[in-house]
N, C-alpha and C positions, 0 to 999 in steps of 0.2 A: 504494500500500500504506500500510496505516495502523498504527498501533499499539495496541494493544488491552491490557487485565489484567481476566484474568476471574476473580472469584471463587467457588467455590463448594462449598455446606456439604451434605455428604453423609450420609444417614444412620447414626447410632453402630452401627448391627448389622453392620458391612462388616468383614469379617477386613482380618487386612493384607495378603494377597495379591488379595481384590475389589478393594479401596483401590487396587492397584498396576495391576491388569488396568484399571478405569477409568479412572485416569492415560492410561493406554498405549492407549484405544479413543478417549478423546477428544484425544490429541494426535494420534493418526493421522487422526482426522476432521478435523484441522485441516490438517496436512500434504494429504489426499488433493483436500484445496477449496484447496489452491495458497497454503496459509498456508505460515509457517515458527515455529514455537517459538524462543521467545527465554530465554526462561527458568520452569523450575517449578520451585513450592516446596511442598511438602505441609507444611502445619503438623502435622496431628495432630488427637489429640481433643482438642475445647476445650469448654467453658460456653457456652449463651448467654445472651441478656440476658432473654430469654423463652424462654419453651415455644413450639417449632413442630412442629407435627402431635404434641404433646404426648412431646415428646422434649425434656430439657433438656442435651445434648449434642448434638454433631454433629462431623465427621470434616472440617477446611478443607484446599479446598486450593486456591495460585492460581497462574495460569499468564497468562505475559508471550509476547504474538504478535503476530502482523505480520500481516494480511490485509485483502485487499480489504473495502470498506465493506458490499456485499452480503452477505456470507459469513455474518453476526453474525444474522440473520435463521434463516439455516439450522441455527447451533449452536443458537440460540434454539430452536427448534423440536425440537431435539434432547435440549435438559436438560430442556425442561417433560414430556417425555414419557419421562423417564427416572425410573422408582421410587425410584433411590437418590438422587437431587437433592432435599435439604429447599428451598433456596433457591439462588440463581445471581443473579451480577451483573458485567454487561459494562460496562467503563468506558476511553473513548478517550484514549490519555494524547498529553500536548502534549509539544512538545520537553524543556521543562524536566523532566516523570516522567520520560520516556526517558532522560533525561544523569544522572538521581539515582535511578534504578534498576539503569544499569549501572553506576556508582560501589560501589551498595550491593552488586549482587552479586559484583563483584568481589575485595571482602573488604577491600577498601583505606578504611580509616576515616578521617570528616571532620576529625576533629580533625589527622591526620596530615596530611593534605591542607594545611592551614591553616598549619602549622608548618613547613614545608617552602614554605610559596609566602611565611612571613613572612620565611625563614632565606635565601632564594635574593635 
């Protein structure tokens, strides 16, 4: 099993409950292929840096998983052919993302980390 953060930028027309229902079809797609969710985040609606398919907004959102190396082929196939996907991006993280993402989500900030390992 590997580790994975997929990002990706949905179109700005998605109510918040589309937003939430897609959340919830693609972590179960991931779930159903023997992955596990480790962590999502839905940003929101954000700016981009260009116009894609001539939308200057889009709806992010990124989600941290664990699955087999095959799997990424099969979502692949699943956000290109998905309407509300402006763009998607899968990216395998190493040890080091894994240990500084679950730092980060756990709410526990580096500075305090630092402060505490200079005071011990």
């Amino acid at each position: 099993m590997n580790n994975y953060e997929l990002m990706v930028i949905f179109t700005p027309v998605l109510s918040d409950e589309e937003f939430k229902n897609v959340q919830k079809t693609y972590s179960e797609f991931i779930t159903e292929n023997g992955g596990t969710i480790v962590h999502s985040n839905p940003w929101g609606l954000k700016s981009l840096a260009y116009p894609v398919q001539k939308k200057t907004t889009g709806i992010y959102w990124v989600l941290e998983y664990t699955a087999e190396a095959s799997f990424n082929e099969k979502l692949k196939i699943a956000l290109l052919r998905d309407e509300y996907v402006m763009r998607h991006m899968i990216t395998k993280l190493d040890k080091y993302a894994v240990e500084y993402n679950a730092i980060k989500n756990s709410g526990v900030g580096f500075n305090t980390q630092k402060t505490e390992a200079q005071n011990g």
